[in-house]
SEDOMI-382531 format. One line per 8 residues: number of its first residue (from 0); their letters; for each residue x, y, z of N, C-alpha, C, O, CB. Coordinates in steps of 0.2 Angstrom, whole numbers. Atoms other than C-alpha are relative to their C-alpha. Glycine has a CB too. Example, Ala and Ser with C-alpha at 12.3 -4.5 7.8 and 13.67 -1.06 7.14 Angstrom:
2
0> AS> 4:-6:0:62:-22:39:4:6:0:9:5:3:-5:0:6 ~ -4:-6:-1:68:-5:36:-4:5:3:-1:11:4:2:2:-7
//
This chain:
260
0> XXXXXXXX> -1:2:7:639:730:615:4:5:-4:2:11:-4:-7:-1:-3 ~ -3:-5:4:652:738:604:-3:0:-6:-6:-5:-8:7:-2:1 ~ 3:-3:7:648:747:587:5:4:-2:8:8:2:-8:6:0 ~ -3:-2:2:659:753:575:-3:8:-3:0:13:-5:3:-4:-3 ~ 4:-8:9:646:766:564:-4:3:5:-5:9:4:-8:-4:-9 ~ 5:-1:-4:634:769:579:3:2:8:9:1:9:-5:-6:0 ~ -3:-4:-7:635:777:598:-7:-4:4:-12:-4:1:1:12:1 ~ 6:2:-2:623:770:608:-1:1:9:0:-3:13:-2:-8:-3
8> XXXXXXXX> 2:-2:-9:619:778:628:-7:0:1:-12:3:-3:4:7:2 ~ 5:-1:-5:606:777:641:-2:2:4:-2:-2:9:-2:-2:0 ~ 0:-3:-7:601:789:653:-9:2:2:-13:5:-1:5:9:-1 ~ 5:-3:-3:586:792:663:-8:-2:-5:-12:2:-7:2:8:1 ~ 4:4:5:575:779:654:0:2:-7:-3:-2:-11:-7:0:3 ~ 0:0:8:577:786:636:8:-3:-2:14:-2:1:-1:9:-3 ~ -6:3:2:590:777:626:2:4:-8:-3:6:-11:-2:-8:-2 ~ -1:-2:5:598:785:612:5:-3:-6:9:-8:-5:3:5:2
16> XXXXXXXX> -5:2:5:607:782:595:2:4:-5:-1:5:-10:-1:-5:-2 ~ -5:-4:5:618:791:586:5:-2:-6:11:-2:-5:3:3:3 ~ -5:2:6:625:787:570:6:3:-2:8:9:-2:-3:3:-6 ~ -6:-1:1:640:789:567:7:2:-5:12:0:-4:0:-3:3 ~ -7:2:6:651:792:551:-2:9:-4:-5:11:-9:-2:-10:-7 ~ -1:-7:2:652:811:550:4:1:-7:2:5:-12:5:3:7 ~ -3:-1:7:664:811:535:-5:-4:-5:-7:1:-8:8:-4:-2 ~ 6:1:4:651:802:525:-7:2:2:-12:-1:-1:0:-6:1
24> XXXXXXXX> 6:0:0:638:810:531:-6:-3:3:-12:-1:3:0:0:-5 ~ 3:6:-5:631:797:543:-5:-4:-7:-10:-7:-6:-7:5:8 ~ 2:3:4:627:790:526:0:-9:1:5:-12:2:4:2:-5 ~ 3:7:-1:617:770:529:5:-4:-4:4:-3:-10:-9:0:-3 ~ -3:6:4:630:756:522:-3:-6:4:-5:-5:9:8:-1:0 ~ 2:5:-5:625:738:528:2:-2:5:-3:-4:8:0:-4:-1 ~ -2:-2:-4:635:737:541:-4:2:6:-6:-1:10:4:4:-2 ~ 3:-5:-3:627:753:548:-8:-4:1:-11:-5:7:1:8:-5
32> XXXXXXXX> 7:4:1:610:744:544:1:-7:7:-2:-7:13:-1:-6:-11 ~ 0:5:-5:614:729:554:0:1:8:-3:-1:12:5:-4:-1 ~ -2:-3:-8:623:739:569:-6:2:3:-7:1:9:7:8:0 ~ 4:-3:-3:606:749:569:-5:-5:2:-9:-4:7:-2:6:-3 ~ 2:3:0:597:735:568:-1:-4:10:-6:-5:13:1:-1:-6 ~ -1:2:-7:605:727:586:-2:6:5:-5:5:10:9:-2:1 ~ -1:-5:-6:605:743:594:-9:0:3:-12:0:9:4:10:-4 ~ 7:0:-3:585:743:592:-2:-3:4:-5:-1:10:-4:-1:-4
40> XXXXXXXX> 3:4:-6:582:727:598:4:-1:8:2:-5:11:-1:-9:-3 ~ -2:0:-6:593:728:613:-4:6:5:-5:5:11:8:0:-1 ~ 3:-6:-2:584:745:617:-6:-1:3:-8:1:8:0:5:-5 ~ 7:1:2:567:740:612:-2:-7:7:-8:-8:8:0:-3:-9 ~ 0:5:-2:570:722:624:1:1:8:-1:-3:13:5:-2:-4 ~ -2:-1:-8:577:732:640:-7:3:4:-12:4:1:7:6:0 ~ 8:2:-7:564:733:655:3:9:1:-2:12:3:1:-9:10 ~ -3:-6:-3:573:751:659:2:6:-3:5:11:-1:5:-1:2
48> XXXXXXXX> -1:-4:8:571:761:641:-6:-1:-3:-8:-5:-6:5:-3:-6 ~ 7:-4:1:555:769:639:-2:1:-8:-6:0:-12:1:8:5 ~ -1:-6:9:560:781:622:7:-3:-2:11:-6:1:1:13:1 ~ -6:1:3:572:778:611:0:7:-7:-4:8:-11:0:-10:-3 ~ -1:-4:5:578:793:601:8:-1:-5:14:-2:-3:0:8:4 ~ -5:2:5:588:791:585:1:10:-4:-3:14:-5:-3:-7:-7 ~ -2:-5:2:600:805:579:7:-1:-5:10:-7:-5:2:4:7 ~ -9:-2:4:617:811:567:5:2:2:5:8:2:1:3:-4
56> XXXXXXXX> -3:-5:-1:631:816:572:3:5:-4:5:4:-9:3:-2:3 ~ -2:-7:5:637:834:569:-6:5:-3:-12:5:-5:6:-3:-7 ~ 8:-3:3:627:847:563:-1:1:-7:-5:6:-9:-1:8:3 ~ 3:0:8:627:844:545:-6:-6:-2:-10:-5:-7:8:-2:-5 ~ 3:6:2:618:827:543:-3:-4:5:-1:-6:11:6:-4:-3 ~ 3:5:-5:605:816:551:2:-7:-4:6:-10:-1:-9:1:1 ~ -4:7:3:608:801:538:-1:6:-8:-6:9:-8:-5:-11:0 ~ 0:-3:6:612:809:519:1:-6:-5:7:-8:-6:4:7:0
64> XXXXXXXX> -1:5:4:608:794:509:2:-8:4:2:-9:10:4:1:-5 ~ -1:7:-1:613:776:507:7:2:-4:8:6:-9:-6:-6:-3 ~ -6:0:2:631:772:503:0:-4:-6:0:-10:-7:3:-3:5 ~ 1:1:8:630:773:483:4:-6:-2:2:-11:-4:2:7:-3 ~ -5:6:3:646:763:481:-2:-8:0:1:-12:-2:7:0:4 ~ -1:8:-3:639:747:489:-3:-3:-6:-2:-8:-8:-4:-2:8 ~ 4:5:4:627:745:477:0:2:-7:-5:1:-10:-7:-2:2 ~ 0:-3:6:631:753:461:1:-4:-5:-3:-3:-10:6:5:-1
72> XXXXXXXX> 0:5:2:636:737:453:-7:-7:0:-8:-12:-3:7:-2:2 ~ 5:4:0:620:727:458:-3:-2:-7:-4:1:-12:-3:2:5 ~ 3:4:8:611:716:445:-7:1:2:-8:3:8:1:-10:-2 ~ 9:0:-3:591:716:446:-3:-3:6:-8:-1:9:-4:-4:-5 ~ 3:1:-7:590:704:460:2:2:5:-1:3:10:-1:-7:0 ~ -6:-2:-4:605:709:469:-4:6:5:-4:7:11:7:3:-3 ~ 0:-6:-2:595:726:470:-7:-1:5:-8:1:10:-1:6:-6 ~ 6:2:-5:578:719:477:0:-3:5:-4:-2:10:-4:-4:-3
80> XXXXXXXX> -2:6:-3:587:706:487:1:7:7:-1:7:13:8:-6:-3 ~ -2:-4:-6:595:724:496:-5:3:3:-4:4:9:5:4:0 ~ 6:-4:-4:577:733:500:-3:-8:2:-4:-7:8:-5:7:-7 ~ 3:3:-5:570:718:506:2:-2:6:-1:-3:10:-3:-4:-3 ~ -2:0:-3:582:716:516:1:2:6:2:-1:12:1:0:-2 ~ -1:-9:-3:584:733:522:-6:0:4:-6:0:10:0:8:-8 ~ 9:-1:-3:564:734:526:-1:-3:6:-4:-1:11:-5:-3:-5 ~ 2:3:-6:564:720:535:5:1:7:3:0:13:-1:-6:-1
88> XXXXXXXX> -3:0:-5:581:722:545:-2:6:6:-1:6:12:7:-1:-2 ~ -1:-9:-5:578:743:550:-5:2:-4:-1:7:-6:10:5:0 ~ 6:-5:2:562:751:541:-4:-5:3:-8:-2:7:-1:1:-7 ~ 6:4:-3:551:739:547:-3:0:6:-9:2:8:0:-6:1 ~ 1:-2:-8:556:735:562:1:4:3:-1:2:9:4:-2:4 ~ 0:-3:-3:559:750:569:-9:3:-1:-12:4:4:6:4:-1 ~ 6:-1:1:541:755:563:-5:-4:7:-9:-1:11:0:-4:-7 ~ 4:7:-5:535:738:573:1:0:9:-4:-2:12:3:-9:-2
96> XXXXXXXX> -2:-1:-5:544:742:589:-5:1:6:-11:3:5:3:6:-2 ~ 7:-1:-3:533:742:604:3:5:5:-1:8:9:-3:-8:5 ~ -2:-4:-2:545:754:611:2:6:-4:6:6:-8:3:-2:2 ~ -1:-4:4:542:771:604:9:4:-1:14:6:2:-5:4:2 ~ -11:-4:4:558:780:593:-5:6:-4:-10:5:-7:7:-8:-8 ~ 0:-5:5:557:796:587:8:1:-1:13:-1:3:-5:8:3 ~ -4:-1:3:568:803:576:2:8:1:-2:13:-1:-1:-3:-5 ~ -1:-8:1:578:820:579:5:1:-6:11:0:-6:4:3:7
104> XXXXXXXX> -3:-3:6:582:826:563:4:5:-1:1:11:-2:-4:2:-2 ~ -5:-7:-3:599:838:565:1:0:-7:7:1:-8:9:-2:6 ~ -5:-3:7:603:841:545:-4:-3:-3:-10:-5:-3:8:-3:-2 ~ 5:5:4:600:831:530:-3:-7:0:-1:-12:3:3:0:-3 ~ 3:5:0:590:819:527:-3:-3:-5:-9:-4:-7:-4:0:3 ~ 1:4:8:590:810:511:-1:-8:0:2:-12:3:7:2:-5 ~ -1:6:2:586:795:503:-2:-6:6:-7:-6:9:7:-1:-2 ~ 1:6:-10:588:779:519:-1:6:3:-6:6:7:8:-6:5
112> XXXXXXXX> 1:-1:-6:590:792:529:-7:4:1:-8:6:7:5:4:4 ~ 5:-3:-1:574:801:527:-5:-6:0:-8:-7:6:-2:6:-5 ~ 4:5:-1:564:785:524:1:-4:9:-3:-6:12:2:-5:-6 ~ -1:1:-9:574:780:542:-5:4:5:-9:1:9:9:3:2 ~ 4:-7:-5:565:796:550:-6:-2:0:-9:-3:5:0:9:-3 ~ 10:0:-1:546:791:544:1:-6:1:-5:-8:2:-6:2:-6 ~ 4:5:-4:549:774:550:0:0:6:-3:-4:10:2:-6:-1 ~ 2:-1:-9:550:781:567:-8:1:2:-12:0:-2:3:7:3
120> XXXXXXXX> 6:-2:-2:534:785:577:-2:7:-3:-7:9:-7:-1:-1:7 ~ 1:-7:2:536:803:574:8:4:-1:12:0:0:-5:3:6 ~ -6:-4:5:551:816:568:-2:8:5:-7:10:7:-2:0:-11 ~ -1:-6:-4:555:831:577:7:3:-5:11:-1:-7:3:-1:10 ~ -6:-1:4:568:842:565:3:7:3:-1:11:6:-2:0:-10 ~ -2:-7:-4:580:857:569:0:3:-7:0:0:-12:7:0:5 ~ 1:-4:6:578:872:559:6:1:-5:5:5:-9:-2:7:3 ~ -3:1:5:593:868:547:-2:-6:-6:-1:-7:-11:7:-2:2
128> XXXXXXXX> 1:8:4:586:850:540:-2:2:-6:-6:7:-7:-5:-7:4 ~ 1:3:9:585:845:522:-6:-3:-1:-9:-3:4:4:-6:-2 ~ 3:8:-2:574:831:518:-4:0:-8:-9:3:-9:-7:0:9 ~ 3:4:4:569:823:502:4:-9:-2:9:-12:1:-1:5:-6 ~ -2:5:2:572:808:491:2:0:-5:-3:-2:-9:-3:-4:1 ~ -2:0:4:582:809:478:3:-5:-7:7:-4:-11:2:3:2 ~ -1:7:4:582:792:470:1:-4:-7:4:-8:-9:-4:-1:0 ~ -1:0:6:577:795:455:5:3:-6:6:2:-12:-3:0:-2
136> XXXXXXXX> -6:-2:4:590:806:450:7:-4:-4:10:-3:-9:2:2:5 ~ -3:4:1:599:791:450:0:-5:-3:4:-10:-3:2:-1:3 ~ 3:4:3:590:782:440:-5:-7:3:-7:-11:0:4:-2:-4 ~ 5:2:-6:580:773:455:-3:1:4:-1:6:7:0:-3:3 ~ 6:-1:-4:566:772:464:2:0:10:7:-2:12:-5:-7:-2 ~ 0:2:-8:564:773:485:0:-7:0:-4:-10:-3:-7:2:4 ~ 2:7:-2:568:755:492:0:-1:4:0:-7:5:2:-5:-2 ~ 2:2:-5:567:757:508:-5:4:3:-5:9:6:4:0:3
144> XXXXXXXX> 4:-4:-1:551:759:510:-4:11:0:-9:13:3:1:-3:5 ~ 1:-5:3:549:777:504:-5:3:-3:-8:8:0:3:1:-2 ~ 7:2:4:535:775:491:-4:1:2:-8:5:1:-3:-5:-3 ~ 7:1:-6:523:771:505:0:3:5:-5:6:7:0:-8:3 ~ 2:-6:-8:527:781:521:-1:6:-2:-4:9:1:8:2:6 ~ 1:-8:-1:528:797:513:-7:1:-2:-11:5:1:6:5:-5 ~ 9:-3:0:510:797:504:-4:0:6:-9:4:7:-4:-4:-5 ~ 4:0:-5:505:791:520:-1:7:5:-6:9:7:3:-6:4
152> XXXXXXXX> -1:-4:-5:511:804:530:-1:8:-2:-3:12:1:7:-2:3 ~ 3:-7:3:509:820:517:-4:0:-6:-6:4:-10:6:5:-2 ~ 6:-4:6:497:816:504:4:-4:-5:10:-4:-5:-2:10:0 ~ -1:1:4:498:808:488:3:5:-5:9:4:-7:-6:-2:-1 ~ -3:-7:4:501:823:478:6:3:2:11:2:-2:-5:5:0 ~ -7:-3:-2:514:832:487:6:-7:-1:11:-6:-4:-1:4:9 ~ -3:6:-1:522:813:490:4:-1:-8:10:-1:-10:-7:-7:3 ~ -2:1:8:522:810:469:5:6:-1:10:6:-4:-8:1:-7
160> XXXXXXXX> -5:-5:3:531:826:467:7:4:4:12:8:2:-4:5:-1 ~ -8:0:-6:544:826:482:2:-6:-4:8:-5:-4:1:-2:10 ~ -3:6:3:548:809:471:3:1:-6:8:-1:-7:-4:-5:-1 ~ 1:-1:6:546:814:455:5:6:-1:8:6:-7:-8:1:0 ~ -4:-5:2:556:830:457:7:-1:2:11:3:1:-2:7:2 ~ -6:0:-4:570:822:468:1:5:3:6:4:6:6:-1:-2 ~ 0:-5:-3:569:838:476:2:0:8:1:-5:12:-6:3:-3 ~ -2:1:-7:574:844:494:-6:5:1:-8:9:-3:7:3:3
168> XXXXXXXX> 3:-5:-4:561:854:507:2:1:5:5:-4:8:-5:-1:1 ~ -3:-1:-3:566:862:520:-4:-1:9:-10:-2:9:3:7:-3 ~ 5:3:-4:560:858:538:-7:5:2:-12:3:3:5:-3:7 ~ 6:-2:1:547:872:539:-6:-3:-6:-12:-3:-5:1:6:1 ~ 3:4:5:541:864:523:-2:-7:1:-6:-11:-1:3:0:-6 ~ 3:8:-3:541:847:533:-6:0:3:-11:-2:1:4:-2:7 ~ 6:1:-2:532:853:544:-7:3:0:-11:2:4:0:1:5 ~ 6:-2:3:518:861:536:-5:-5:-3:-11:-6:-3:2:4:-4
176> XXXXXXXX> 2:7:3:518:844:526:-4:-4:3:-8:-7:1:4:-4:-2 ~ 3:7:-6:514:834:541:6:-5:2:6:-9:6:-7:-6:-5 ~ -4:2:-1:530:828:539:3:-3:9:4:-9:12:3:4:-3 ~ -2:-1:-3:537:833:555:-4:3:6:-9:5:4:4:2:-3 ~ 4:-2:-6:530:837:571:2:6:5:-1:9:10:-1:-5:4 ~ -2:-6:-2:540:851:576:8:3:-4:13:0:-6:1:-1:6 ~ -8:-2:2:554:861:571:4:6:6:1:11:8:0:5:-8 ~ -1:-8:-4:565:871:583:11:0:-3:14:-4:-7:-3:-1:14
184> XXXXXXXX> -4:-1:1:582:877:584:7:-6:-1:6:-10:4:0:5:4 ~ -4:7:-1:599:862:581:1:2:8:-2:-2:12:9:0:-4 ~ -4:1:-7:607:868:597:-6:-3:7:-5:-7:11:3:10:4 ~ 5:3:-6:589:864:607:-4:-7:-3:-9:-10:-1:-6:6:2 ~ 4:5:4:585:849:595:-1:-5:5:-7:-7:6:3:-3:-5 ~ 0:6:-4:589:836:607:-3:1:7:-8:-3:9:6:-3:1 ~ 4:-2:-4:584:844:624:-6:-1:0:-9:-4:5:1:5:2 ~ 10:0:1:565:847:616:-1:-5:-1:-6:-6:1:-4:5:-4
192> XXXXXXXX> 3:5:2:565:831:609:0:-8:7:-4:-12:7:3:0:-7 ~ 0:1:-6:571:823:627:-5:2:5:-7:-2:9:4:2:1 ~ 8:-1:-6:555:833:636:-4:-3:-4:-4:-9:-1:-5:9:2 ~ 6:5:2:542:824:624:2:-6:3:-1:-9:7:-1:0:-8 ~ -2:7:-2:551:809:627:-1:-1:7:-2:-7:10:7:-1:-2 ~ 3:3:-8:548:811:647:-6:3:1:-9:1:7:5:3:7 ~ 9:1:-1:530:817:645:-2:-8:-4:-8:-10:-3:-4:7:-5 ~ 1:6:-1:530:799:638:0:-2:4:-5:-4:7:1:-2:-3
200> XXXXXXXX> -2:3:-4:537:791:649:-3:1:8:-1:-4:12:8:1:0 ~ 5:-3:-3:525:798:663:-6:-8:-2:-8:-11:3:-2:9:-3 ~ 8:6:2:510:783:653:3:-6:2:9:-7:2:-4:0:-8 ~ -1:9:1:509:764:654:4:1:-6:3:4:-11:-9:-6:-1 ~ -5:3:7:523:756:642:-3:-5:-3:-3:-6:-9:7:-3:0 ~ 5:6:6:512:742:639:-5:4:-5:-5:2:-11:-7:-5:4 ~ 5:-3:4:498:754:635:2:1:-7:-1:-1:-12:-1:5:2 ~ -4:-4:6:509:763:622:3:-6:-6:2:-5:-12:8:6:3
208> XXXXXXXX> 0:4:5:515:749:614:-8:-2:-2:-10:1:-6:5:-6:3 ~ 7:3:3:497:741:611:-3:6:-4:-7:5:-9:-5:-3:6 ~ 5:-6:4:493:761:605:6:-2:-9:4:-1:-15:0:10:6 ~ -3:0:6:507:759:591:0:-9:-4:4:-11:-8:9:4:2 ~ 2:6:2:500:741:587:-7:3:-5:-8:2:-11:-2:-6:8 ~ 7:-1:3:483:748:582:0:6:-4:-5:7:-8:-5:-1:5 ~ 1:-3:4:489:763:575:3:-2:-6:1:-1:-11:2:6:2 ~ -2:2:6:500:755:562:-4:-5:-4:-4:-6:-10:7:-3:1
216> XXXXXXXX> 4:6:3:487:740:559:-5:5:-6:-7:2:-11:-6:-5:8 ~ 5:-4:3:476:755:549:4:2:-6:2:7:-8:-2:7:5 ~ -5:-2:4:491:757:536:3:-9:-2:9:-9:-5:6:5:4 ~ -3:5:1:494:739:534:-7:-5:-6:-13:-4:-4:3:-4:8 ~ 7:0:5:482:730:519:0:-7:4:5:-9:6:-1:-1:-9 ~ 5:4:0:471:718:523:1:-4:8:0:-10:10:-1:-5:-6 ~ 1:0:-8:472:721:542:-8:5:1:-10:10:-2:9:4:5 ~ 6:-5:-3:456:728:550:3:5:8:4:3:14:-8:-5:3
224> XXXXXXXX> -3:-3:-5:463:743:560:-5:0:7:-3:2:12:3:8:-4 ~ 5:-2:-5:446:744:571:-2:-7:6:-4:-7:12:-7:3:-5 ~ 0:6:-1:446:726:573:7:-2:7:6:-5:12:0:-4:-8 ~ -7:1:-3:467:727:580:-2:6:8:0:6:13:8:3:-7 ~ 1:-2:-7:460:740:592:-2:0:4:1:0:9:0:4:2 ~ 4:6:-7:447:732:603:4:-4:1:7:-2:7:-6:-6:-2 ~ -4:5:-3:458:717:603:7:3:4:8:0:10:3:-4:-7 ~ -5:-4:-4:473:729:610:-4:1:6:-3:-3:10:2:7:-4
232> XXXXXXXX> 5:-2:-4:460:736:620:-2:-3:4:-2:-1:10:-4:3:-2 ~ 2:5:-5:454:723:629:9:-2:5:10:-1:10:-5:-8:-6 ~ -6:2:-4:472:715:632:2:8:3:8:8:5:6:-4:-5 ~ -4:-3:-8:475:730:644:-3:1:5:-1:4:10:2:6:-1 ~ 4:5:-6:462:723:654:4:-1:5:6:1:11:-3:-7:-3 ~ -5:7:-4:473:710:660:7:4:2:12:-1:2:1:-9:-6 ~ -7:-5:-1:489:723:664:0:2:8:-6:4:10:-1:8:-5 ~ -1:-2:-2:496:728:680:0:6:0:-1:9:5:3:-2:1
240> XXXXXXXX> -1:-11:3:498:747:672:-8:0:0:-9:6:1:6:4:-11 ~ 7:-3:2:478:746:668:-3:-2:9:-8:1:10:-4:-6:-9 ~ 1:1:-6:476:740:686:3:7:6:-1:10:10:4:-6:0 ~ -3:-6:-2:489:755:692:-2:7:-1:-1:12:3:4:-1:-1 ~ 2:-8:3:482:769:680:-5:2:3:-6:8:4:-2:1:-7 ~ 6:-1:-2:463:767:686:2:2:8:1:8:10:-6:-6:-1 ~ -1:-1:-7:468:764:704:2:8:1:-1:12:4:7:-5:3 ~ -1:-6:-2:478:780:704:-3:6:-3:-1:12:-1:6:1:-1
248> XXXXXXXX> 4:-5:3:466:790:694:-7:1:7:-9:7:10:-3:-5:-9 ~ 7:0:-6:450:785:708:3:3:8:0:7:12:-3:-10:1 ~ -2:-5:-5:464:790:722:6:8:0:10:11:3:5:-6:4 ~ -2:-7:1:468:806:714:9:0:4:11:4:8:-7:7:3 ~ -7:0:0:488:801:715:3:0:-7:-1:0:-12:2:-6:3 ~ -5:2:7:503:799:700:0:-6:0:0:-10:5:8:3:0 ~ 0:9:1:502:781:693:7:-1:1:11:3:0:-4:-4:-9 ~ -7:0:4:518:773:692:-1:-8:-3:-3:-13:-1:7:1:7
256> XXXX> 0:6:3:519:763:679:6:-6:-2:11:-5:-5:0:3:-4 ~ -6:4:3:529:746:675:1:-3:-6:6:-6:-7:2:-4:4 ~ -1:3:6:525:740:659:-3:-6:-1:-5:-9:-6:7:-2:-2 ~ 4:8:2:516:723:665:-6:1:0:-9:-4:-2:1:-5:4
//
């Protein structure tokens, strides 16, 4: 699959993607929305792609915004029409994914692209990154999804006032927040965030999908998150990998997992 805005390789069961539009900052246009949007589900779809890690290229920018020009002219619906859009084509879904994606955070991360970062499972940042939302500078709000991931992930209070001040933090302020789950150096961003990714890849893929089923059901209204995890729970009963894990647990071997 060719991509004009995006890089997309796969080595050694992690799939990667890298944004691509260095003079802009790897700045989100629709385009870019849609390209990321294929790249997920082709990733997310393949039997041979465990992790999927999303990155920026260059070491200034992971995504620094949304491409202001597109929608500077929009009318009231125009502008709702593009976050619901947006939410459902590439915040959502990557969210929903049954294939985990973390996000390696190399720079800034503004606006889409920080809202991009927390719809991942989890965020890894190197010790240069940026990271707020600066929205209302501009006289608008988060619309991709923003509002909602960030209180979730640091707290109401800190959340109202990373909004509220447009302001930037820096990634040890991420990760203090909860934001972020680690920070280390750019040059080693991707290497360290590559070993997490193959201590995943070590568990059942069914499993892990059904675990990011019942952790997001706990954040979704008028889902019972306790209710989504029995039901998960039980369907891995009926699994090859829940068959393979016990087996190799009772003959004190490595499981090997295939996903069914």
């Amino acid at each position: 699959m060719d991509f004009e805005n995006i890089i997309v390789t796969t080595e050694n069961g992690i799939g990667q993607i890298t944004i691509n539009r260095p003079s802009k900052l790897n700045a989100l246009n629709v385009a870019t929305i849609q390209e990321l949007h294929n790249a997920f589900e082709s990733l997310d779809a393949s039997p041979d792609v465990r992790v999927i890690i999303i990155t920026g290229e260059g070491e200034k920018a992971f995504v620094a915004g949304a491409d202001i020009s597109e929608f500077a002219s929009f009318t009231v619906e125009e502008g709702a029409q593009l976050a619901a859009q947006g939410q459902e084509l590439l915040f959502d879904f990557v969210e929903n994914l049954k294939t985990p994606v973390i996000a390696a955070v190399n720079g800034f991360a503004l606006g889409g692209g920080l809202e991009l970062a927390m719809a991942c499972h989890f965020r890894i940042a190197s010790d240069n990154a940026k990271m707020g939302l600066p929205e209302v500078s501009l006289g608008v709000i988060p619309g991709y999804g923003g509002t909602q991931r960030l209180p979730q992930l640091i707290g109401k209070g800190r959340a109202m006032e990373m909004i509220m001040t447009a302001g930037m933090i820096s990634a040890e302020e991420a990760f203090r927040a909860g934001l972020v789950n680690h920070v280390v150096p750019q040059a080693e961003l991707l290497d360290f965030t590559k070993g997490i990714a193959t201590r995943i890849m070590r568990n059942s893929p069914y499993a892990i999908g059904r675990a990011i089923k019942a952790v997001n059901a706990n954040f979704k209204d008028g889902v019972n998150g306790y209710e989504t995890e029995i039901r998960n729970f039980g369907k891995c009963f009926g699994t090859e990998d829940f068959k393979e894990g016990t087996t190799a647990f009772l003959e004190k071997r490595k499981a090997e997992f295939t996903g069914k």
